[in-house]
LUMFI-778046 format. One record per residue: x, y, z of N, C-alpha, C in turn; residue in three letters. Coordinates in steps of 0.2 Angstrom, whole numbers, plus 5000, padded with zeros to 4 digits. Layout:
<rs>
XYZXYZXYZala/...
</rs>
This chain:
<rs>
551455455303551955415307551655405314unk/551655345316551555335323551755355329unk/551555385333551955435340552055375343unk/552755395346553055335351553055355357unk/552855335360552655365367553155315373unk/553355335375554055325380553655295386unk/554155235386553655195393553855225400unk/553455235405553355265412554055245415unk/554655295419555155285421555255355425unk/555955345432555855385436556555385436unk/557155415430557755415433558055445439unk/558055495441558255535447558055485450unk/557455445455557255385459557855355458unk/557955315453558355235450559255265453unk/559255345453560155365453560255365460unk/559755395464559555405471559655355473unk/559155285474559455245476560055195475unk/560255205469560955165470561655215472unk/561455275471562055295476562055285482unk/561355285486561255275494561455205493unk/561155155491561555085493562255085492unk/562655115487563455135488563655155495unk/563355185497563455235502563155195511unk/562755175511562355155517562255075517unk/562455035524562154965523561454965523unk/561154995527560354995526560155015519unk/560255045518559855065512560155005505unk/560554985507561254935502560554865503unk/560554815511559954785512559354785509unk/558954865511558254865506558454855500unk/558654875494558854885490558954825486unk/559554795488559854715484559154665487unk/558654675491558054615493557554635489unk/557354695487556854715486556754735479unk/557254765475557354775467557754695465unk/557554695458558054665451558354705448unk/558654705442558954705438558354765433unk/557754715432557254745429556854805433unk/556854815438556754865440556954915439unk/557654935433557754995434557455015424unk/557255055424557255075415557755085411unk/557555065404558155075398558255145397unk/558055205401558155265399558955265400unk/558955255407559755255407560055185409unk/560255165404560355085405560955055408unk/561255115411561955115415561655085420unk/561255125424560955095432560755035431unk/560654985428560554925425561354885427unk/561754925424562354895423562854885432unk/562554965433562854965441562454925446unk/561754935444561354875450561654795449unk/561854765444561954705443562554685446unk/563154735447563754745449563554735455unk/563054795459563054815465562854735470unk/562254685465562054635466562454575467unk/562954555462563554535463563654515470unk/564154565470564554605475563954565481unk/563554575482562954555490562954495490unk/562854465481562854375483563454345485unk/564054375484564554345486564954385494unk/564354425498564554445503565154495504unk/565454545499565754575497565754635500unk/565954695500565954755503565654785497unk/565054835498564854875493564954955494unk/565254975490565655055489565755065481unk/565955145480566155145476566655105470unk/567155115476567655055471567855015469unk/567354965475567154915474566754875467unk/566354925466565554915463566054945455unk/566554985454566854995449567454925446unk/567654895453568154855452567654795448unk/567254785451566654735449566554745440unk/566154805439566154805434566754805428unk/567454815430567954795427568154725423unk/567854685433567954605428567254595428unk/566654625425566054585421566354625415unk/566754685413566954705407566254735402unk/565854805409565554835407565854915410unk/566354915411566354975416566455035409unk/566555015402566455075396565755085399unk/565355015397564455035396564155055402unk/564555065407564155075414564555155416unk/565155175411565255235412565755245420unk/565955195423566355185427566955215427unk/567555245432566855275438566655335438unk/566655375432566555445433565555425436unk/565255395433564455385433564355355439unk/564855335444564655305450564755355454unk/565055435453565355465457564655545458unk/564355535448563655555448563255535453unk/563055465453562655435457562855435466unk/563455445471563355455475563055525477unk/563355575472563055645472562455645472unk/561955595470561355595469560855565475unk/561555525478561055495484560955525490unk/560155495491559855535498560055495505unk/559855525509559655505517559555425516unk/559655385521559455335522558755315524unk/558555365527557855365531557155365524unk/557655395519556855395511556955355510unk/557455305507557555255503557155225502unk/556655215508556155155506555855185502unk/555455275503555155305496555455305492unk/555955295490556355315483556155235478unk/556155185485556355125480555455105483unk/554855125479554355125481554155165474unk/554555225473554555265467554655205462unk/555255195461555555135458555155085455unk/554855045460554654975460553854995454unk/553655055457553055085455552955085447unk/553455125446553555115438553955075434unk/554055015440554254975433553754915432unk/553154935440552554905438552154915432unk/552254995432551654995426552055005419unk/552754995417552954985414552854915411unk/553054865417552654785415552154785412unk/551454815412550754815414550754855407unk/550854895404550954915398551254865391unk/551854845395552054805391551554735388unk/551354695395550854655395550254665391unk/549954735389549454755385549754745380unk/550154795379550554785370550854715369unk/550754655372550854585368550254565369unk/549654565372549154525372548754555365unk/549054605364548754655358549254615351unk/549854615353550154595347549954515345unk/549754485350549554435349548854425345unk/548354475346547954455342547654495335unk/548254555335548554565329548754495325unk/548954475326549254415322548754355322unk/548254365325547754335322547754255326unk/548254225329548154175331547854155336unk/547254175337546854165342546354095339unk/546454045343546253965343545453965345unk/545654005351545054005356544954065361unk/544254095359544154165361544154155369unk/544154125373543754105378544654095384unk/544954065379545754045382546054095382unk/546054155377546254195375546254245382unk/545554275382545554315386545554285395unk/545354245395545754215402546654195403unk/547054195398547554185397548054285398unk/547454295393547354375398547554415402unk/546854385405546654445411547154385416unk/547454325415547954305421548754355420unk/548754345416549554385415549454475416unk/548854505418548654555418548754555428unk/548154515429548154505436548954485439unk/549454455436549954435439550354515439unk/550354545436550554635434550454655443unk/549654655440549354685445549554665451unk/549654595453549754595461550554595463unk/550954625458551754635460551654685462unk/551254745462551254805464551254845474unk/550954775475550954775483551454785486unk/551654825490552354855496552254855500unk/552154815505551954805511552554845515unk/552254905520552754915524552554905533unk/552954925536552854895542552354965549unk/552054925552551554975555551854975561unk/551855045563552055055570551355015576unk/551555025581551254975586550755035588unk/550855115587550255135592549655125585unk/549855125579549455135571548855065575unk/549355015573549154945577548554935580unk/548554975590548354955593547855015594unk/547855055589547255105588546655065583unk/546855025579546455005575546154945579unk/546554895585546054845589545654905592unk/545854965595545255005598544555015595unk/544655025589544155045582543654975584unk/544154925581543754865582543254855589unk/543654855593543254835602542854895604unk/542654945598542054985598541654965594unk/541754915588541354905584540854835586unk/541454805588541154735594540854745599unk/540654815602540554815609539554835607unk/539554855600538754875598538654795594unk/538954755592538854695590537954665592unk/537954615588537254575590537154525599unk/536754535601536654515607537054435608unk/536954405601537354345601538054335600unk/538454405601538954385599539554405594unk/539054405588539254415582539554465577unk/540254455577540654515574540754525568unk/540754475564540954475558540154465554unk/540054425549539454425545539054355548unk/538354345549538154305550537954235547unk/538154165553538254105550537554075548unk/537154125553536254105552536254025557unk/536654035561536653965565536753995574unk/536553975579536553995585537153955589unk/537453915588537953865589538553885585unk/538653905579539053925572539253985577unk/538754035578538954095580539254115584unk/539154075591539554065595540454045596unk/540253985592541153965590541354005586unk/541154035581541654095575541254155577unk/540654175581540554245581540454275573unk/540254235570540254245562540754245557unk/540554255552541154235547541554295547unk/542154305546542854365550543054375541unk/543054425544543454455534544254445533unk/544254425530544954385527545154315528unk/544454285530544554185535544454175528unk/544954095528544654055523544154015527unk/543753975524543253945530543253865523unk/543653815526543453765520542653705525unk/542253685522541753645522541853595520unk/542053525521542353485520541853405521unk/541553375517541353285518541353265512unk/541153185513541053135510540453165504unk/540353125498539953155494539253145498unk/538653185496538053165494537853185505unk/538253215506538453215513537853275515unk/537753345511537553395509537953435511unk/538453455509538853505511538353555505unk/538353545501538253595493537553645498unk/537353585501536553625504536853665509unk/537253665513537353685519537753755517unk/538153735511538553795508537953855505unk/537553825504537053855498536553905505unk/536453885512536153885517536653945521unk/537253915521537654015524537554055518unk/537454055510537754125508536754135509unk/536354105509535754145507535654175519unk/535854145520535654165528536154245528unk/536954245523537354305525537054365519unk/536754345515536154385509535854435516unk/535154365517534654395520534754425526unk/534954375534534854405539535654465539unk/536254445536536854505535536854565532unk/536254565527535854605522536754625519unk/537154565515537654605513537554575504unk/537854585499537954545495538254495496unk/538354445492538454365491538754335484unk/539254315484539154285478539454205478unk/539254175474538954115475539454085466unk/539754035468540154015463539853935462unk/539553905458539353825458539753805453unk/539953775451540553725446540353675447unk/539853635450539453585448538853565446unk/538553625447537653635446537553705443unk/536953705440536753755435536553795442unk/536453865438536053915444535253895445unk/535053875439534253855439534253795445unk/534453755445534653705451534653715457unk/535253745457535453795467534753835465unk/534253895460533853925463533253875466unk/533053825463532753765465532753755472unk/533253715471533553715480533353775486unk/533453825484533453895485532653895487unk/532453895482531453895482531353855487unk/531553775488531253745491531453745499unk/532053785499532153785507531953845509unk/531553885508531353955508530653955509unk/530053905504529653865504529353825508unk/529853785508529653725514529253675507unk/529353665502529253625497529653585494unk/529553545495530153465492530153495484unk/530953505483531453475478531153445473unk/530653375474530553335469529953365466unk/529553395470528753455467529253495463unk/529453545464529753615460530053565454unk/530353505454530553485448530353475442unk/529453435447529253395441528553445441unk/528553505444527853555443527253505447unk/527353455449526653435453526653485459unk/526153505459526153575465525353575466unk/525053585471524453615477524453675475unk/523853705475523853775476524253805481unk/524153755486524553815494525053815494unk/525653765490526253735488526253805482unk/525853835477526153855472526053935476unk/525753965482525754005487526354035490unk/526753965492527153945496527653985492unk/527753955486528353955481528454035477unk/527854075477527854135475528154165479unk/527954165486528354215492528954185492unk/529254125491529954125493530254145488unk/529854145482530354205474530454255476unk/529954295480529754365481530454375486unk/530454315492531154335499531554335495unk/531754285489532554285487532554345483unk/532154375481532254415474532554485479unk/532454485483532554545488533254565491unk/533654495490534354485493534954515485unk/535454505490535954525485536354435483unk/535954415482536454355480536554335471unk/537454355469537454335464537654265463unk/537554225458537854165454538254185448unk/538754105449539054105443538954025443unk/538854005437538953925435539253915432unk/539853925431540353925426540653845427unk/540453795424540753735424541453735424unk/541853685428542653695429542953775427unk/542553805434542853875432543753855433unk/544153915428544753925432544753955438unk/545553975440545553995447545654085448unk/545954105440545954175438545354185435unk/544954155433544054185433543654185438unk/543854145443543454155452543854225456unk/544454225452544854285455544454355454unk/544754355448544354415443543754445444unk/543354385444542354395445542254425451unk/542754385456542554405464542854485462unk/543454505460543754555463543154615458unk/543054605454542654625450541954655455unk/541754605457541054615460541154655467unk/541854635471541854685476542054755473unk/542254765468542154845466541554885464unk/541054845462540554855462540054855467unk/540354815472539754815478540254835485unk/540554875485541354885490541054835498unk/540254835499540054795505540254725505unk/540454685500540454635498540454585504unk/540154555507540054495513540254435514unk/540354405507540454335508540454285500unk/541254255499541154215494541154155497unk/540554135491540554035493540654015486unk/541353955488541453905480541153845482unk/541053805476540453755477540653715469unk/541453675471541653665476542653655473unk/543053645481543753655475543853615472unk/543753525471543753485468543653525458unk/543553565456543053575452543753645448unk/544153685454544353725451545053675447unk/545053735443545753725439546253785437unk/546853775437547453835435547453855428unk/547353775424547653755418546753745412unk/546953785405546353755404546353675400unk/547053655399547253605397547253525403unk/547353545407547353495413548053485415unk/548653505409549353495409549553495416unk/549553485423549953505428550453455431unk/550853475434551653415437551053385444unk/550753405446550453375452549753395453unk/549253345454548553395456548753425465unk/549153385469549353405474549653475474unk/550053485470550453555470549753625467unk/549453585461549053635460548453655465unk/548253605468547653625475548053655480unk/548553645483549053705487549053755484unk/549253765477549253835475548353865474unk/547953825472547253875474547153875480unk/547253825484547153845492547453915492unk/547953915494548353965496548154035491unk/548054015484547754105479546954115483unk/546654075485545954055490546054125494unk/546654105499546754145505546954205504unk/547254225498547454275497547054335495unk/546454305492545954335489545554355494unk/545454335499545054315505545454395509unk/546054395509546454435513546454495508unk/546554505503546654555499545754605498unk/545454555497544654555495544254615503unk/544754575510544254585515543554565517unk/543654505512543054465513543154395515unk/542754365518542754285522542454225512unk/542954185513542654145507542654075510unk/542254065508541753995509541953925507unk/542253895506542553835500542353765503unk/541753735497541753675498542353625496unk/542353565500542753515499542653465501unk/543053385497542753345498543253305502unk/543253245507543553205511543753135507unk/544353115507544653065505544153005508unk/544352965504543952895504544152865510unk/544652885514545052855521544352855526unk/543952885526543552895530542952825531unk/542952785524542552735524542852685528unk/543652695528543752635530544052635538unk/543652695542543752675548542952655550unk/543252635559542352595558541752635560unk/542052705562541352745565541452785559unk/541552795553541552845547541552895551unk/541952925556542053005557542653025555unk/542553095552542953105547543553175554unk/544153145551544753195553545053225550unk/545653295551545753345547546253305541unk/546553245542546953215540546553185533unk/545653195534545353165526545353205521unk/545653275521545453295517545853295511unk/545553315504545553275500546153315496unk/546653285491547053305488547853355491unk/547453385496548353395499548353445508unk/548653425511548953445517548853545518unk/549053565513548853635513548553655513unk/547853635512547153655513547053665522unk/547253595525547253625531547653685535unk/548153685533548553735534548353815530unk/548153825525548053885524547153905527unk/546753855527546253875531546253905538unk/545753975537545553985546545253935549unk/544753905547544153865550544153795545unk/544153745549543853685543542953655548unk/542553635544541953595545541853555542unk/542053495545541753435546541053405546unk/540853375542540153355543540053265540unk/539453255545539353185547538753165550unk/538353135545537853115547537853035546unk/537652995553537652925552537052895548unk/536352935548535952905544536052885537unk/536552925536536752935529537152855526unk/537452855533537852765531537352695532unk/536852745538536352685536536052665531unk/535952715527535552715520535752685516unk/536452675516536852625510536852585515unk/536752545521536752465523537452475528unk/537652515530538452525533538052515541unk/538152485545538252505552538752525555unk/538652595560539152625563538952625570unk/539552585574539552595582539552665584unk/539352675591539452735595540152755594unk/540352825593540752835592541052905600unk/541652885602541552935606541653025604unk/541453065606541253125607541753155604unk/542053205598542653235595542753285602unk/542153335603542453365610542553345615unk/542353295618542753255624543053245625unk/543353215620544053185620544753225619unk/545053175625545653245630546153265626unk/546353205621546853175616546953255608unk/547253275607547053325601546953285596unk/546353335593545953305588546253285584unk/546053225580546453195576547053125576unk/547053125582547653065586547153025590unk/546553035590546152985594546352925593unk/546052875598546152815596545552755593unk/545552715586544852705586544652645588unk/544352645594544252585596543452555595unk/543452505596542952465594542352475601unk/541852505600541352505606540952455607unk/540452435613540052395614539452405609unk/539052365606538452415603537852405609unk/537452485610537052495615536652425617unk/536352445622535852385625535252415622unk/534752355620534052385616533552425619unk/533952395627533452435632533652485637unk/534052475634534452555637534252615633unk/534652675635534352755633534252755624unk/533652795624533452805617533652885614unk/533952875608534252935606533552975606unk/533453055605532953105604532753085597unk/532153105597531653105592531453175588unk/531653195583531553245579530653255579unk/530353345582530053325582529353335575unk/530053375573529353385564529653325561unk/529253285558529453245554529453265546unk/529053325546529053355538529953365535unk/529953355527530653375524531053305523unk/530853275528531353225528531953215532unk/531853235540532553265542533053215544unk/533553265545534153215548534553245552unk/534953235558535253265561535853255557unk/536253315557536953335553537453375561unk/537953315560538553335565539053385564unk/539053435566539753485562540353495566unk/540753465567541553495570541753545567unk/542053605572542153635570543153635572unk/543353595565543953555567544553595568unk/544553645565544853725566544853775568unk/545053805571544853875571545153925574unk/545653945567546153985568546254055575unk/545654075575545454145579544954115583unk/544754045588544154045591544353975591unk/543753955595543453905599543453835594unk/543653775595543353715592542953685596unk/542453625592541953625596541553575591unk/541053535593540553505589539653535591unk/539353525587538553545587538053505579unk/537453515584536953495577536453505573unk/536253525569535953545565535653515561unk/534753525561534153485557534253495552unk/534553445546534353445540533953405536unk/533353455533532853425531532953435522unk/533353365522533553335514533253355511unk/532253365510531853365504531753445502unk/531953485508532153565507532553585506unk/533253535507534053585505534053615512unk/533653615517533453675523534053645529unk/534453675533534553665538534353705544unk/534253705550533953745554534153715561unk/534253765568534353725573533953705575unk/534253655580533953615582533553645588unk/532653625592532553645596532953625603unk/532753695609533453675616533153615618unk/532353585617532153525620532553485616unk/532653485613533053435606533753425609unk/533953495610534753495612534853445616unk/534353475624534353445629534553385631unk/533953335626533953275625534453215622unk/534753295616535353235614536053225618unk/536153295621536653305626536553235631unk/535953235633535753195642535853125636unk/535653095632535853025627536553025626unk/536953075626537653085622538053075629unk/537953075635538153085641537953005643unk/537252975641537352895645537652855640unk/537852875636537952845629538752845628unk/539052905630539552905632539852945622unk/539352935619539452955613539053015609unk/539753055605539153085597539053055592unk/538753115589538753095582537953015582unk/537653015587537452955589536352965590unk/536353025587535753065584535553025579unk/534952985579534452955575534352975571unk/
</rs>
């Protein structure tokens, strides 16, 4: 015969506090906010009977006591099964202080977590007992989701006293004071401009990166996790849902290399080139950076893998998704809104971000709005699929490169400055500019021609904890490579962007 093992339950806990909430308004408050119904166990199915009285009684602003809570159960026509009122008269006997309650109903909540979480095992078991698994793949991501949703009811957030508080900004303002001469608190953006406005990527930011296709976010994304790898020496994981890993390692080679993309693809290689290409295997292979290429990953398999790998790696430093357009909730595509659903991954993004204590990285794409203004500068209003993206992000980055529009045949007038302008971002106004005199001032001239370069614009459109601000960065296309700009470079763009009256206006 098979032992029946008794699911986890804490009666004395469940009697305790429903006498104190009889008995005390605070504790009556915690209690009817914080507990259901199902919080209490079938062991004694009475406190079942009296919280639901108790619960009544609260939504209808009623006085809660004894007699009450007895009259109550009279007209719901349980007070046989609730043992009323001898068992209400147990239960004040039972209750404590109002100052434990929160531990009591802490106790409580605990075990009916793991009570859930047990229960949750024994269906996912009875389910594949029964043989109906369609698809092994559905199956166990259908899962580990109803597992993880167990899992994340169990958090009790309690409230921090203010010297707890202002002890731990001490800790911190000792840890920032041995900080990098640049500034830099959090993990590194491998940017000198980047560093300064966010002082590095901050554990628990969402950070979204956001353009037009073809724009290079993927490289620029691909370009923070190997900079927070190498010069943050932390682990990395790296999630592509568009591209294979062989691909981003490519990328990876070539910008490490200094070897064009189209060599590594087609193997046409120089010996100094095949030199080149060996030592940049050797710098990556040295780094902590993982991949995943999981095509149209779900949003509980980017959950699970991250939460997975930071318990494996407790240093964890930085995730980067690539990108959100790509994630999904559902593996059927069934949803009432793509809008509803991308608010909900935004926001499970942020949450993992803040649970994790790690900075996550999210690429995104900007709405078509942007084509149809006439200097293509992209604002927080382009981004693509829903309004909560901006709002649950720490940081958004913008990016915008003009050469990019000249390449398809687009001309783009001078556009004026995002930081200049006195107006808050986003309300500018778009006005049609003069186009320059042919003999007037000459934009700066990159001075390596190698790679292919291009100047790439970054706003930094947000920034929840810090500074917004716009800056430039060399992207050299045929490397996937970005790199700063040199200060003779800066110099020159600044002193053009001042006669010019404009950015973004980098050759």
């Amino acid at each position: 015969m098979a032992k029946v093992i008794a699911l986890p339950s804490n009666v004395e806990a469940e009697r305790a506090v429903l006498g104190a909430m009889m008995m005390d308004k605070s504790a009556l408050a915690i209690g009817a906010s914080s507990l259901t119904e199902d919080s209490f166990s079938e062991v004694d199915p009475r406190n079942r009977l009296v919280f639901r009285a108790i619960k009544e009684l609260t939504n209808r602003h009623n006085p809660v006591d004894p007699q009450t809570v007895t009259d109550e159960l009279i007209n719901l026509k349980l007070d046989k099964d609730s043992g009323a009122p001898d068992y209400l008269m147990t239960l004040v006997d039972s209750s404590i202080s109002p100052d434990n309650v929160d531990h009591y109903i802490k106790i409580v909540k605990q075990q009916a977590v793991l009570r859930n979480f047990l229960l949750t095992m024994k269906k996912i078991q009875d389910e594949y007992n029964q043989g109906g698994i369609a698809d092994i793949d559905d199956f166990l991501m259908n899962a580990n989701q109803e597992i993880s949703a167990v899992a994340s009811s169990r958090s009790v957030g309690d409230f921090k006293e203010a010297k707890d508080v202002a002890e731990g900004v001490r800790i911190k303002l000792n840890q920032v004071s041995s900080a990098d001469s640049d500034g830099v608190t959090g993990v590194t953006t491998g940017y000198r401009r980047l560093n300064l406005l966010t002082h590095g990527w901050q554990k628990e930011d969402l950070v979204i990166v956001a353009a037009r296709p073809s724009m290079g976010k993927t490289a620029l994304a691909m370009n923070f996790a190997y900079n927070a790898a190498s010069r943050g020496n932390v682990p990395v994981a790296f999630f592509s849902l568009e591209m294979n890993d062989t691909l981003i390692m490519e990328r990876l080679i070539a910008n490490r290399a200094c070897v064009s993309n189209d060599k590594i693809q087609t193997g046409l290689l120089g010996t100094s080139e095949r030199v080149k290409i060996a030592s940049a295997i050797d710098e990556i292979g040295k780094t902590q950076l993982f991949f995943d290429d999981t095509p149209n990953s779900m949003l509980g398999d980017i959950i699970a893998k991250s939460t997975k790998l930071k318990a494996a790696h407790p240093n964890l430093g930085l995730i980067v998704i690539d990108y959100l357009g790509r994630i999904r909730t559902t593996t059927d595509g069934n949803v009432d809104s793509r809008q509803q659903e991308v608010s909900f991954i935004s926001g499970s993004l942020k949450t993992l971000a803040r649970q994790l204590h790690v900075p996550v990285i999210v690429v995104c794409q900007l709405n078509r709005n942007v084509e149809d203004t006439e200097t293509k500068v992209p604002m927080l209003s382009n981004l693509r699929e829903s309004g909560s993206i901006e709002q649950d992000a720490d940081q958004v980055l913008l990016l915008y490169r003009k050469d990019y529009y000249a390449s398809v045949g687009q001309k783009v007038p001078e556009k004026k400055s995002w930081a200049s302008d006195k107006k808050p971002y986003g309300q500018q106004q778009q006005q049609q500019q003069p186009m320059p005199n042919p003999n007037g001032p000459k934009a700066p001239e990159l001075e390596d021609k190698s790679g292919n370069p291009s100047v790439m614009k970054i706003l930094v459109a947000k920034n929840r904890n810090g500074q917004t601000g716009e800056f430039s960065l060399i992207f050299s296309k045929s490397y996937s490579r970005f790199d700063d700009p040199t200060e003779a470079f800066e110099a020159a763009e600044a002193q053009y962007e001042k006669e010019t009256g404009g950015g973004f206006s980098g050759e």
